[in-house]
MARDO-697418 format. One record per atom (N, C-alpha, C): residue in three letters; atom name; y, z, x. Coordinates in Angstrom, 3 decimals. Layout:
N
ALA|CA|Y|Z|X .
...
***
This chain:
84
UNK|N|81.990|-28.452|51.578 .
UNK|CA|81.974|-27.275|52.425 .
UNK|C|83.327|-26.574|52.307 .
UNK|N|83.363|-25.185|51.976 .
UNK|CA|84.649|-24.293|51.891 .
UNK|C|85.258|-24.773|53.561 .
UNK|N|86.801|-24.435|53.488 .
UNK|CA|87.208|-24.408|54.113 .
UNK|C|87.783|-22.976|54.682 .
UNK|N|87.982|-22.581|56.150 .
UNK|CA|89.037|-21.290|56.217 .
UNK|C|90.527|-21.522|55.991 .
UNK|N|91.115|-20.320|55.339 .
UNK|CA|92.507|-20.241|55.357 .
UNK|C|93.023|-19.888|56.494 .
UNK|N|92.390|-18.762|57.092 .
UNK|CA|93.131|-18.705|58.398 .
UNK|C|92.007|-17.334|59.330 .
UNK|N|92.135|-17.478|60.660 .
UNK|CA|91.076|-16.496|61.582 .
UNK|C|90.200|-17.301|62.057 .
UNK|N|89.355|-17.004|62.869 .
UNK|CA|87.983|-17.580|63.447 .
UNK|C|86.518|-17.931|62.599 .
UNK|N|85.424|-18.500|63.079 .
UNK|CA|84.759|-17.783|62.298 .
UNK|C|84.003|-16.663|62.897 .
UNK|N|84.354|-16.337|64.102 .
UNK|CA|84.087|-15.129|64.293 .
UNK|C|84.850|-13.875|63.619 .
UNK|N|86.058|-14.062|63.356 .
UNK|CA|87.277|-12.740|62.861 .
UNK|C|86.431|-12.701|61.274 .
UNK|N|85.875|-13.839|60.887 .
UNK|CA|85.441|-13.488|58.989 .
UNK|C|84.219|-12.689|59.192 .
UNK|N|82.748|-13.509|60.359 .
UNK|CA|82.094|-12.734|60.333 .
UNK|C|82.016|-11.617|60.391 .
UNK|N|82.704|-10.743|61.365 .
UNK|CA|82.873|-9.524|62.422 .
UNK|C|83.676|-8.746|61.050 .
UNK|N|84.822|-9.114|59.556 .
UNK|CA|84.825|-8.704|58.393 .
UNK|C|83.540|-8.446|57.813 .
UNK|N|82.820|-9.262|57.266 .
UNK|CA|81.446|-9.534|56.625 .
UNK|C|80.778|-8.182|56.773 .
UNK|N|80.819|-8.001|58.475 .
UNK|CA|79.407|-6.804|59.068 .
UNK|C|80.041|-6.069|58.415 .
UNK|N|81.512|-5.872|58.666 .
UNK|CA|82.708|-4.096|58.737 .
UNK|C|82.140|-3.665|57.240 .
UNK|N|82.362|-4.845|56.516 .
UNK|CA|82.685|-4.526|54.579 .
UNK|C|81.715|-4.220|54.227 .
UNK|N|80.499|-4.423|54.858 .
UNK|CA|79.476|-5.112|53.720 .
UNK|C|78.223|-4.979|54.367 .
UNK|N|77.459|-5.531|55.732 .
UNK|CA|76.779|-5.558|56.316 .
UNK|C|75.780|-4.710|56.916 .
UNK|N|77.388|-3.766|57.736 .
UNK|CA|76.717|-2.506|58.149 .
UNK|C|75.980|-1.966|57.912 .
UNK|N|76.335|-1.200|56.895 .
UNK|CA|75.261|-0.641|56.456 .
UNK|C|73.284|-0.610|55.847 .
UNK|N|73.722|-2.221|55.400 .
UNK|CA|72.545|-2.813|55.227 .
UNK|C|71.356|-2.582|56.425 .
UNK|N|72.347|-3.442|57.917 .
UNK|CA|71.170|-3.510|58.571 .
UNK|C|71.287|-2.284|59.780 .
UNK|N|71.669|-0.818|59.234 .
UNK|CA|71.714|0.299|60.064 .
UNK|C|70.447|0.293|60.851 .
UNK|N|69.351|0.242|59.888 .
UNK|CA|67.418|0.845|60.159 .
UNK|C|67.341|-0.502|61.136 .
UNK|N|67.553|-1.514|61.491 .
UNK|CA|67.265|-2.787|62.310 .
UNK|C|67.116|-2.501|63.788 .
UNK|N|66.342|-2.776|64.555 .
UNK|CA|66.557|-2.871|65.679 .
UNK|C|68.129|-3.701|66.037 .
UNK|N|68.575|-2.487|67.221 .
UNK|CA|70.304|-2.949|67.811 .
UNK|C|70.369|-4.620|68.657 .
UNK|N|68.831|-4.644|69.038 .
UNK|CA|68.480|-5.362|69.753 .
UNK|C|68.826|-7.190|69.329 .
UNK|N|68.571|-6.785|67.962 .
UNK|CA|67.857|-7.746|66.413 .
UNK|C|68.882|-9.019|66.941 .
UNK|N|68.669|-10.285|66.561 .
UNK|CA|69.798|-10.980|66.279 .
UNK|C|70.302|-11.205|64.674 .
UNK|N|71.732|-11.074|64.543 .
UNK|CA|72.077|-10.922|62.899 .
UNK|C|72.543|-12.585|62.713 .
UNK|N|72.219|-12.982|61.658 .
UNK|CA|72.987|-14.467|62.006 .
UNK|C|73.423|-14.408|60.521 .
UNK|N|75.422|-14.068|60.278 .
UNK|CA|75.618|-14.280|59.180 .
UNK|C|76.467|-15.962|58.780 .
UNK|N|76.348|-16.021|57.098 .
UNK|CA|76.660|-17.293|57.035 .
UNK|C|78.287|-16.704|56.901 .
UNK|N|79.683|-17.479|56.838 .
UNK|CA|80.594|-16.568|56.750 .
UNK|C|81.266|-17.638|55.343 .
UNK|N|80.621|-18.502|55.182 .
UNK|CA|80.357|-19.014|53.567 .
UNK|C|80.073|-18.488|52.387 .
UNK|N|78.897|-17.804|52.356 .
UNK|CA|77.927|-16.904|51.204 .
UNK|C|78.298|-15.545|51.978 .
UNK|N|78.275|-15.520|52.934 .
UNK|CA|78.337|-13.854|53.482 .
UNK|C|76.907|-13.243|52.845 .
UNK|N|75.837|-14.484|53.067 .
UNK|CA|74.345|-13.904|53.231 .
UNK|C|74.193|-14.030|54.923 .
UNK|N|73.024|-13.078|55.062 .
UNK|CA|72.834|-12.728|56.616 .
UNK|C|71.385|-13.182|56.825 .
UNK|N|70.670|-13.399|57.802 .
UNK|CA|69.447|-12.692|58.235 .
UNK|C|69.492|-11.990|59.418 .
UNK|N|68.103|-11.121|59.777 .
UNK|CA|67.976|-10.395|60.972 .
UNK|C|66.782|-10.935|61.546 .
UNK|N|66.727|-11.337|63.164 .
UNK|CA|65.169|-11.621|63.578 .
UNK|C|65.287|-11.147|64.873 .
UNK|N|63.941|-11.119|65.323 .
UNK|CA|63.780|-10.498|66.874 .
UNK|C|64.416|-11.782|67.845 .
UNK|N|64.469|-13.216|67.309 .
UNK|CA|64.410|-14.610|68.186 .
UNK|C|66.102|-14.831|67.600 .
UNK|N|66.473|-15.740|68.707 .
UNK|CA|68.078|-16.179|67.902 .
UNK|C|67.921|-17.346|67.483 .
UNK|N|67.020|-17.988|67.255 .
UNK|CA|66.753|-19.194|66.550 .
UNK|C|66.672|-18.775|64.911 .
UNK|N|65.396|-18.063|64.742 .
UNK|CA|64.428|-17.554|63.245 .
UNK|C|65.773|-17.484|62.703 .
UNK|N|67.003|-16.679|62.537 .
UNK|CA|67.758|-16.288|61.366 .
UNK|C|68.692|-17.089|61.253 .
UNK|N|69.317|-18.089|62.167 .
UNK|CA|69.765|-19.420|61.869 .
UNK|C|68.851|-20.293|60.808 .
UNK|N|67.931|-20.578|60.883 .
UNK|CA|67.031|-21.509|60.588 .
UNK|C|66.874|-21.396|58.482 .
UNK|N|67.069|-19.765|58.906 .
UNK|CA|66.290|-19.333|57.613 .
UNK|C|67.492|-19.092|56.751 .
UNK|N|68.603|-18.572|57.347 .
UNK|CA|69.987|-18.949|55.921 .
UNK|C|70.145|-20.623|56.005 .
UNK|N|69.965|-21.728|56.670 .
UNK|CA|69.999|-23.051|56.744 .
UNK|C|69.237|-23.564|55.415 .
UNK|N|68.043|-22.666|55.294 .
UNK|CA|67.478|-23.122|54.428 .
UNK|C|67.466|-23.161|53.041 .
UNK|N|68.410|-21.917|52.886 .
UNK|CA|68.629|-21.354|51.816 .
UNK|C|70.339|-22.235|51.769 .
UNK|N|71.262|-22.070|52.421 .
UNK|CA|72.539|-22.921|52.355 .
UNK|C|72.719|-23.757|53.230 .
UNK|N|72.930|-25.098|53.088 .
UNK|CA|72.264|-26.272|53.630 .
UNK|C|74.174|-26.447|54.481 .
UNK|N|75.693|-25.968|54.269 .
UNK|CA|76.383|-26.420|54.352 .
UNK|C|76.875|-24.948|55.394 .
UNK|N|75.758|-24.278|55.846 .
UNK|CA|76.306|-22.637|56.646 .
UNK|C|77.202|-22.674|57.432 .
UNK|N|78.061|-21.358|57.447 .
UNK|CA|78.396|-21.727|59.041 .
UNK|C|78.550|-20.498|59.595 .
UNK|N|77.267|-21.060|60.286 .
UNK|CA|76.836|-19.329|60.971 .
UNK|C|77.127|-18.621|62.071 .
UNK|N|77.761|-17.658|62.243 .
UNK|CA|78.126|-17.148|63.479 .
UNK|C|76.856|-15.669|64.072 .
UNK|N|76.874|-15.850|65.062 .
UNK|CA|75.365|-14.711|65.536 .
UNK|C|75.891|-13.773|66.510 .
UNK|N|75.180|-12.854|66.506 .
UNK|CA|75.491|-11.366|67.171 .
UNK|C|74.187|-10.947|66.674 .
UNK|N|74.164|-9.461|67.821 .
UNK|CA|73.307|-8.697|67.566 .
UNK|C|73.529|-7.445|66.512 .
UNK|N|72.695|-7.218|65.944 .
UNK|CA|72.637|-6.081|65.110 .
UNK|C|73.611|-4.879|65.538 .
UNK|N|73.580|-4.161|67.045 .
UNK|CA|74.303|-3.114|67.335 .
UNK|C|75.145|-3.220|68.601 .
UNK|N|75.578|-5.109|68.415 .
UNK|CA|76.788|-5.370|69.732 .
UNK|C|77.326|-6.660|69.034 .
UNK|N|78.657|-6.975|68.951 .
UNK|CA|79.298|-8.348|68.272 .
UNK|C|79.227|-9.361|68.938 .
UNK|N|78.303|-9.119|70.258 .
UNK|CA|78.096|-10.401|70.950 .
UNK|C|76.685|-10.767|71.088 .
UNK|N|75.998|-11.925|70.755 .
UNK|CA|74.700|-12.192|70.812 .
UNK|C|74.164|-12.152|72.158 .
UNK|N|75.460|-13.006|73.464 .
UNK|CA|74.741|-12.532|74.693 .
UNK|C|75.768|-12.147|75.615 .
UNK|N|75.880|-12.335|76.603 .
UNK|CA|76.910|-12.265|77.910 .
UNK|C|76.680|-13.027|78.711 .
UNK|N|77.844|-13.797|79.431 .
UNK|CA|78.395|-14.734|80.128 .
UNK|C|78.875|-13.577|81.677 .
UNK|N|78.290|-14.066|82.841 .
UNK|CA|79.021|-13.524|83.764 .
UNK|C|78.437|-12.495|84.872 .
UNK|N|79.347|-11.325|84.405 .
UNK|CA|78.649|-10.284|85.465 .
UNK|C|77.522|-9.196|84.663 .
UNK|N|77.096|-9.659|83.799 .
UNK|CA|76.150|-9.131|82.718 .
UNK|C|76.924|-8.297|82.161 .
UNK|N|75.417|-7.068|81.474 .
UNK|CA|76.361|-6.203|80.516 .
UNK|C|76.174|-4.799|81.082 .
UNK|N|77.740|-4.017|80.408 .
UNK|CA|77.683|-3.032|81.061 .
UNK|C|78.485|-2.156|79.938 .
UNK|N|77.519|-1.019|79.730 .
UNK|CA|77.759|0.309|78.902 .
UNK|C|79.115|1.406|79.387 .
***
């Protein structure tokens, strides 16, 4: 398994979307969950936050996947909910 040189694996993912990603999954529901690997910097998108874990797992057995939604860098919220 690669190792990081240095950052989170949130700071590589949250690179991944900026460089590369974006644009891909513009047409996606914002809603979507994105689950990229920050290994391969392959992604999937699914309506469930399970499905797109499951399905780069399958394809790279050593992932390490960090998740968010398609059109927010956080998959959920902790707290006083969310607010626009």
């Amino acid at each position: 398994m690669a190792v990081l040189e240095t950052g989170t694996i949130g700071d590589h993912a949250n690179a991944i979307f900026e460089q590369r990603l974006r644009p891909l999954v513009a047409g996606e529901d914002p809603d979507a969950f994105l689950a990229i690997d920050i290994i391969s910097g392959d992604y999937e998108v699914a309506s469930d936050d399970i499905t797109p874990g499951d399905r780069l797992r399958e394809r790279h057995q050593g992932a390490r996947i960090f998740l968010r939604r398609v059109g927010d860098e956080a998959a959920y919220t902790v707290g006083g909910g969310y607010q626009e």
